[in-house]
N, C-alpha and C positions, 0 to 999 in steps of 0.2 A: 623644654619641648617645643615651645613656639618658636623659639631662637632656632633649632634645630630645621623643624620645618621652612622657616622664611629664607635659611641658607640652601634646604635644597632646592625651593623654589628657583631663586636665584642662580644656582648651578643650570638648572635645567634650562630658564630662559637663555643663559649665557651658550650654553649647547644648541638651543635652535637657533641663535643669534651668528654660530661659526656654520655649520650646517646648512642654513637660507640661507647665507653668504657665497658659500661654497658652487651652492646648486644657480645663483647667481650671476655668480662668473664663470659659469660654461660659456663657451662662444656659439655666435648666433647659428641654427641649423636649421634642416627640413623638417624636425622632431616638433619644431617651434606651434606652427600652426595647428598643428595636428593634437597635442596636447592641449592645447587651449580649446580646437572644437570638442574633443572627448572630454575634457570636463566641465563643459555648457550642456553636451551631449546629455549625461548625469546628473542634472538638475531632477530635482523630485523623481530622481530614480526613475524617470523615463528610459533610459538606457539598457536597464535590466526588468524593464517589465514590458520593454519591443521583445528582448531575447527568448523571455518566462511565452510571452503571448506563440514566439515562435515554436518552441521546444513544447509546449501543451497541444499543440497540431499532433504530434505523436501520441505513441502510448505506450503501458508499461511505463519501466524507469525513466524515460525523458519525461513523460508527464508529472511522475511524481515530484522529478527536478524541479519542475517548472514550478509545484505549488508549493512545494519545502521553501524555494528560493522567495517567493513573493511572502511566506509568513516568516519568514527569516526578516526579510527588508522590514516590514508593518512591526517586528518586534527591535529592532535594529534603530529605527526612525523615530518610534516613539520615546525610546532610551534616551538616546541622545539629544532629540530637539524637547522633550519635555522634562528630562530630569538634568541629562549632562550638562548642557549649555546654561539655563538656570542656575545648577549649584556652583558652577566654575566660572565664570564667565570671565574673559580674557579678550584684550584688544587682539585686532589681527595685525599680522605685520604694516609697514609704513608701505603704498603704496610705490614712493620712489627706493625701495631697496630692489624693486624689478626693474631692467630696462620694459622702455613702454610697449614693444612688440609682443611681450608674453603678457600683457596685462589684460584680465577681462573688462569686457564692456561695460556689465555690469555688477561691478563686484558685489560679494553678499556686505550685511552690515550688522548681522547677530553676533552671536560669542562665538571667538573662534573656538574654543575649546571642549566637546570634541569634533571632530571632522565626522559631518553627517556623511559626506559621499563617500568618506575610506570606510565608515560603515557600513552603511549599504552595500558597498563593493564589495566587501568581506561576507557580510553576511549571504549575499548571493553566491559568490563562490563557494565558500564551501557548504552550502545546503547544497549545490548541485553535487557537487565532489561526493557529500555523503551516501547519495543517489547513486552516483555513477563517478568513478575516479577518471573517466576517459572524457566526459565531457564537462571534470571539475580541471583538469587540466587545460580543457580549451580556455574553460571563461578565465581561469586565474591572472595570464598575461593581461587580459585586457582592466581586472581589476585592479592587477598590482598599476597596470597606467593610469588608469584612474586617480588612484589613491597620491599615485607621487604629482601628478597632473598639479596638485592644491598645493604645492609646495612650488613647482615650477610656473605656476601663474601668479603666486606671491597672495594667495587669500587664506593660509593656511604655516602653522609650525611645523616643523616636523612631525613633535612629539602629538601635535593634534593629532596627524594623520595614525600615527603609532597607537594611537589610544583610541581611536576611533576604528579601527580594524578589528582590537582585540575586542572592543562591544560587541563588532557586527558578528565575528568570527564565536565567539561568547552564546550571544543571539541564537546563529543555529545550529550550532553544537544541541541550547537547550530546547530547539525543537523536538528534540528526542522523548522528552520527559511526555507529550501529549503524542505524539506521533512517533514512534518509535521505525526505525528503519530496518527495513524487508532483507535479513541473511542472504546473497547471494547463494547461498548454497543449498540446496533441496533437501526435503525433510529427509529424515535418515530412519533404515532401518535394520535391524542385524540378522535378519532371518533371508537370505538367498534361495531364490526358488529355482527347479527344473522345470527348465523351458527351452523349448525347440527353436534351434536355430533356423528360418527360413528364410530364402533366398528366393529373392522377386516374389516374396508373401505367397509363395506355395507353401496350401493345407493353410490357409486366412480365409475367414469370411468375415467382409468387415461392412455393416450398417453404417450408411452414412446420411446424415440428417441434413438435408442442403437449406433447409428453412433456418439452421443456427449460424451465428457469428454475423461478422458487418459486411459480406456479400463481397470484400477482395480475395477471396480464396473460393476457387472450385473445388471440395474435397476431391471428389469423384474422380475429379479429373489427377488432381495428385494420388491419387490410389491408382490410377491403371496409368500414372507413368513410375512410378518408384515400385507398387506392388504387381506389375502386369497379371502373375501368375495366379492373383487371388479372386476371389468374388465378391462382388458386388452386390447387397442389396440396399433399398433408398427407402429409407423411413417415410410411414404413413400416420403422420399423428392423427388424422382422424380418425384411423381404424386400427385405433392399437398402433402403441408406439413400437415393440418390439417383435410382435404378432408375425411379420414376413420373416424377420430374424430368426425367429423359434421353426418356423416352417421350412426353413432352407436349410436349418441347422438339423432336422430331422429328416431331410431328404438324403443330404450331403452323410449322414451317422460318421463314420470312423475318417471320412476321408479328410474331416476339418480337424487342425491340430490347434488354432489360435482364433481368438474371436478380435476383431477390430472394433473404435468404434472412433465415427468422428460428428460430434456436434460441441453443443454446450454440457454442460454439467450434468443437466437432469436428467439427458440421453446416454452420459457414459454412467450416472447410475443404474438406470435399467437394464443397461449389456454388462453392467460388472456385477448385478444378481443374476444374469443369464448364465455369465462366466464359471459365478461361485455354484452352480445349482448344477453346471457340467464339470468342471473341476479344467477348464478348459484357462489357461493365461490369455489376460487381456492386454491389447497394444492400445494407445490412447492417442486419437490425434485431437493437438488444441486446435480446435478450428474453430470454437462457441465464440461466447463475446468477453467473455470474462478467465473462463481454462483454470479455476483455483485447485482442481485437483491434478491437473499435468502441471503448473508449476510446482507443487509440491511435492510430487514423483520425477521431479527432474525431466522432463520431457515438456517444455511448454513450446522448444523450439523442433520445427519436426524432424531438422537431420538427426534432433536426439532420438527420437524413438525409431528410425527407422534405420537407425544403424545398432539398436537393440535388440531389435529383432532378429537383424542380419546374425548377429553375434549371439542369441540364445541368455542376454541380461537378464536377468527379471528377478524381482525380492515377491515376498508376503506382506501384504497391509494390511489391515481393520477393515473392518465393514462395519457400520451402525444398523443396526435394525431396529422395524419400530410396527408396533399394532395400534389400529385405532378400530376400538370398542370389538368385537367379536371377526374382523375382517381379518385376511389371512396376513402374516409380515411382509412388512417391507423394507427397504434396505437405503438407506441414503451414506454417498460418501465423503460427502463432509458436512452441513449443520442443517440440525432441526427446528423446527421454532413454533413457539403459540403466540396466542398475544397476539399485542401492536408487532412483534417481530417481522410476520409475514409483510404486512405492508410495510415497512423498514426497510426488509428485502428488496420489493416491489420496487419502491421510491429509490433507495439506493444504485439497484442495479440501471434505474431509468437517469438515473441523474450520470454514474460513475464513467460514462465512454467521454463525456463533454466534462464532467470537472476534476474527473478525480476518485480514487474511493474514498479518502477519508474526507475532502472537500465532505462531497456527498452522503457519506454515510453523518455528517455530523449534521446538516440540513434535513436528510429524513427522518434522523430521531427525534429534532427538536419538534418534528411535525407528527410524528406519531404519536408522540408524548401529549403534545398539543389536544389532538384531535379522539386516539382511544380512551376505551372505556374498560377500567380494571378488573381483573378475572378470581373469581372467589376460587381456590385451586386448592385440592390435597398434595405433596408436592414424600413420595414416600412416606405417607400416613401425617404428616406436617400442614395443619390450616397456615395458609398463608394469602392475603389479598397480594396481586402481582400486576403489573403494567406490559413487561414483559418479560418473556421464559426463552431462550439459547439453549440448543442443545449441541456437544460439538463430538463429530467421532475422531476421538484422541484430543489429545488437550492442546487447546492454540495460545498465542504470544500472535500480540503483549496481552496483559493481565487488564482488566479494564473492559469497554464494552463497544471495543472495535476489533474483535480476533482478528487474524488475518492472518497466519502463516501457523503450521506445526512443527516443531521442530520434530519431532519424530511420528512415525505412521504405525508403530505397532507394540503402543505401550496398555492396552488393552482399557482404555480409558472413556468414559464420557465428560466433556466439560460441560457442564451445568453453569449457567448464569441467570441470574433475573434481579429487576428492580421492584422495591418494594411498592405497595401501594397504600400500607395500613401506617405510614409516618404522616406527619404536619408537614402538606407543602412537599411531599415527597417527589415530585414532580421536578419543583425548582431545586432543592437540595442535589438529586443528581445528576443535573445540568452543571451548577455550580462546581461540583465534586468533579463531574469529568473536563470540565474547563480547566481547574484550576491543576489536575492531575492526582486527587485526595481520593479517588474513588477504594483505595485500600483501608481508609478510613470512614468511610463512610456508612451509616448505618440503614442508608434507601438500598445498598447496591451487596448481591450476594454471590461468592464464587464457590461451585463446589467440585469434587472430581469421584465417579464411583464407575458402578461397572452395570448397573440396572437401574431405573429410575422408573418407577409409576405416577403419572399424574393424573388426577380426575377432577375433571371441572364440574362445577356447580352452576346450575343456571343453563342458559341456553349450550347450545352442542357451539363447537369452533372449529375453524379448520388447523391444520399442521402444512410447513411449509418445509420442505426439505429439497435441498439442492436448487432452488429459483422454483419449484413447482409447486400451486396448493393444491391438496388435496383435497376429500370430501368432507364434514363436519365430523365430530364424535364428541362426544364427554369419556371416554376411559381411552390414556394412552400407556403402551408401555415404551420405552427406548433402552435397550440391550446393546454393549459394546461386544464383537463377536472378533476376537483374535483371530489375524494371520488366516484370514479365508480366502483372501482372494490374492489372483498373483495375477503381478502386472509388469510389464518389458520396462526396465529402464535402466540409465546408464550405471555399470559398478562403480564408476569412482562418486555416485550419488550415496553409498551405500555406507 
């Protein structure tokens, strides 16, 4: 077996030995200096964390590129400069097997074996690629020159380079395992609704909240150049959020066919129980700061919806409804929360425009976890101490305690999750558990899926936070998953 092994060693070096040869006697070109700056460029991954700094300027998928790629590179780096290069370690080629114009100034002096920058490089590209295939194709050229760069400036084998790609490439592939990547394609539903096709948003009246989102977008102003024909009215959160809405909608009685609505989340909650309470279909424009229920209805870009409208698109979703203590229902359409959850929310949502959601979302857990104080709760007649309580309308992915996408909108489902509080050290247990990606193992962290859930807290009253908004305190909640109530405009091939 060792005899085995020490001939293929041998094979291989004799293989980088015709190969750096090869790549040697190319004759001199313009390619010359240019390679040698790009893989100086690529020292400690400076290279690809100008691009990441660049591409995080955006949002959406480029940002998420941006932080796949950089925990790609941090898992990539580590590999190889603390485990690879230690257990392998291997001279690098001889200095004079290059002419001296391709030669760095300052060459490295560690193990060549593997090539940290075809890592890196790999590992950047395809976390971006996972992201976005359009701008994993831009970076790849520039990686794959990276990567041959160590080969053509003579500090590198081939096979380093080859082996040093497939960590990086390795790397973020397994970013998936903690951070799992967002389906392109909107959540899906098989129930198709009738809804009025209108033209220049005649028979719409669409609320529009100008105090939501990051103030580049004038709703208003895109409502009376795309919908002229429709009505306008401007949300007054101090006096009642939907309150004008209700009043116009009762002025206006038969002559409205469709309800619009544009802000953030917790405003197209309120118009999609106005919606469900007339039987009236809702249009959604993402104009909030976040839009987690238009991207999931397919409409998060607005020529979608408003060429859904044009065309009379529109399916049935869920509605979550929810009571706290003797107060009439409320309705939220996507997640509910007790607990440290709401400030999680809070913190998450104040963090996720500048780093990220999962950046973020994993920063305010560890600080809510931190800083709350656990809730003695009946959970469907079940004692249970709990740190926090998730409530989701329909069931989200990935699994674990960063939802973030549904794959479908009308499975008539509540997801329930929470961590425990009644373990030793429960606190760091599911820290550790969602680090390491064991949270299915784990006995701090619980997932369940039903269609009613009552909870009652013991001790002081708390608030409930649904869609970004908290509410007033209570000790008795209920939350009801309510099939296929509301209908909303979006694209059929979403469906």
């Amino acid at each position: 077996m060792l005899q085995w092994f020490r001939r293929v060693i041998d094979d291989v070096n004799a293989f980088d030995r015709v190969l750096a040869g090869k790549s040697a006697g190319l004759p001199r070109s313009v390619a010359d200096p240019g390679l040698k700056a790009l893989s100086t460029a690529a020292n400690h991954s400076l290279l690809w964390l100008t691009v990441a700094a660049a591409l995080s300027g955006g949002k959406g998928v480029t940002r998420r590129a941006a932080f796949r790629g950089v925990a790609a590179i941090a898992g990539a780096s580590a590999t190889t400069n603390l485990i690879g290069k230690p257990l392998f370690p291997r001279r690098r080629p001889a200095a004079e097997l290059m002419p001296p114009h391709r030669r760095l100034d300052d060459p490295p002096t560690s193990s060549s074996f593997p090539s940290g920058h075809a890592a890196s490089a790999a590992a950047f590209a395809t976390a971006v690629a996972m992201e976005s295939p359009k701008l994993g194709a831009a970076v790849a050229p520039v990686a794959a020159a990276v990567a041959y760069s160590r080969v053509h400036t003579g500090v590198h084998w081939p096979t380093d380079v080859v082996c040093g790609a497939a960590v990086g490439a390795g790397m973020a592939w397994a970013t998936k395992r903690w951070w799992p990547v967002r389906p392109a394609e909107p959540a899906a539903s098989n129930h198709p609704a009738e809804a009025p096709a209108l033209i220049d948003g005649r028979g719409m009246l669409v609320l529009v909240n100008a105090v939501s989102g990051n103030g580049q977008l004038d709703p208003e102003q895109w409502v009376r150049t795309h919908w002229p024909a429709a009505a306008v009215v401007r949300a007054e959160p101090a006096n009642g959020l939907i309150d004008g809405l209700r009043e116009e909608l009762e002025r206006r009685q038969d002559r409205v066919r469709a309800l619009g609505v544009a802000g953030g989340d917790g405003t197209v909650a309120a118009v999609a129980a106005l919606a469900t309470e007339r039987g009236l279909p809702l249009a959604v424009l993402s104009t909030g700061t976040l839009n987690h229920f238009a991207r999931d209805i397919g409409v998060e870009h607005l020529p979608a919806v408003s060429d859904s409208v044009a065309a009379g698109s529109a399916a049935t979703v869920d509605l979550g409804g929810f009571t706290v203590d003797d107060r009439p229902t409320d309705w939220f359409i996507n997640t509910a929360s007790l607990g440290g959850y709401p400030d999680m929310v809070r913190f998450r949502e104040k963090w996720e425009p500048r780093w990220g959601k999962w950046p973020a979302a994993a920063m305010a857990l560890v600080r809510v976890l931190h800083e709350s104080e656990p809730l003695e709760v009946d959970i469907n007649g079940e004692r249970h101490r709990v740190w926090v309580l998730f409530v989701g309308n329909g069931a989200y992915a990935p699994r674990g305690f960063a939802p973030t996408w549904r794959p479908r909108l009308d499975n008539g489902t509540l997801d329930v999750r929470f961590v425990r509080a009644d373990r030793r050290f429960s606190r760091l247990r599911f820290v550790l558990a969602a680090i390491t990606g064991a949270l299915d193992h784990s006995h701090t962290y619980v997932e369940r899926e039903c269609s009613h859930l009552e909870v009652a807290v013991h001790g002081s009253p708390v608030s409930v936070a649904t869609d970004g908004e908290v509410h007033a305190p209570g000790r008795r909640f209920t939350f009801t998953a309510h099939e296929n109530v509301l209908s909303v405009y979006r694209p059929t091939t979403a469906d």
